[in-house]
Every structure is written in structure tokens, then in C-alpha cells.
C-alpha positions, 0 to 999 in steps of 0.5 A: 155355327157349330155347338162350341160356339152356340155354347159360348154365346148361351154363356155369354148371354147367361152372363150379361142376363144375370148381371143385369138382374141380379147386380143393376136389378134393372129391367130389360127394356130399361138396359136396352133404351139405355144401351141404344138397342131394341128390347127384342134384340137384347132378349136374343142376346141374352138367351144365346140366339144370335151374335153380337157385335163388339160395339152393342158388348161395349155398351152392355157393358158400359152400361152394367158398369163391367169392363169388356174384358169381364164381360168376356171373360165367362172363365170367372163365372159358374157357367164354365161347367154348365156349358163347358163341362170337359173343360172344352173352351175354346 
């Protein structure tokens, strides 16, 4: 995996770990029974360590009541300059 890449799924795990605290104020282990996954993997998850398949970000999603495409878009969010910095997206 090259650096761009472990960027983006640091960003993408940022976003899905500040969804879930700061708007559904829900805890891990609560979002990941609910989303058919193991607390382990939903904490690797959000701290960027490994991919993700489409269908575990469909229920993410599903479940933080954000559409896909939100999900994915980390454009609209501040991580863009924390891991982007030069404007280097992809």
C-alpha cells in the first residue's frame, strides 16, 4: 500500500469515528453489532489500518444514517489539509 492510499483510509476511518461520536454519540461496540461486524474490526477500521469492503461501508453508513457517497466524499470534510496537505488527492 503506498502513503496516498494509507492516507485515505486514516481519513476515511477519522470520518466514519467522528460520525459516529460526535453526531450518533454511540459507542463502538454498539455501531459495529449494529452493522454485523466485530468491534475489533470496526476500531481498525476507523484508525486506517485496513480496508474495507463496499458492503461493511454500505452498512456503516447505513447505520450513521449518511448516504455512501457522503461517506466517501472526505473532500467535505477538514481532513482534507490534515492528510492532504498540497492538495495531492487522488
Amino acid at each position: 500500500m503506498n502513503t496516498q492510499e494509507e492516507k485515505l483510509l486514516q481519513a476515511l476511518g477519522d470520518k466514519i469515528r467522528e460520525v459516529r461520536i460526535s453526531e450518533l454519540l454511540v459507542p463502538q461496540e454498539v455501531m459495529a453489532v449494529n452493522c454485523g461486524i466485530t468491534q475489533r474490526h470496526l476500531s481498525l477500521i476507523e484508525r486506517g489500518l485496513i480496508e474495507c469492503k463496499i458492503l461493511t461501508l454500505r452498512k456503516i453508513s447505513s447505520n450513521s444514517h449518511l448516504p455512501l457517497s457522503k461517506l466517501l466524499d472526505i473532500n467535505l470534510y477538514k481532513f482534507d489539509k490534515k492528510y492532504f496537505p498540497e492538495g495531492e488527492m487522488f
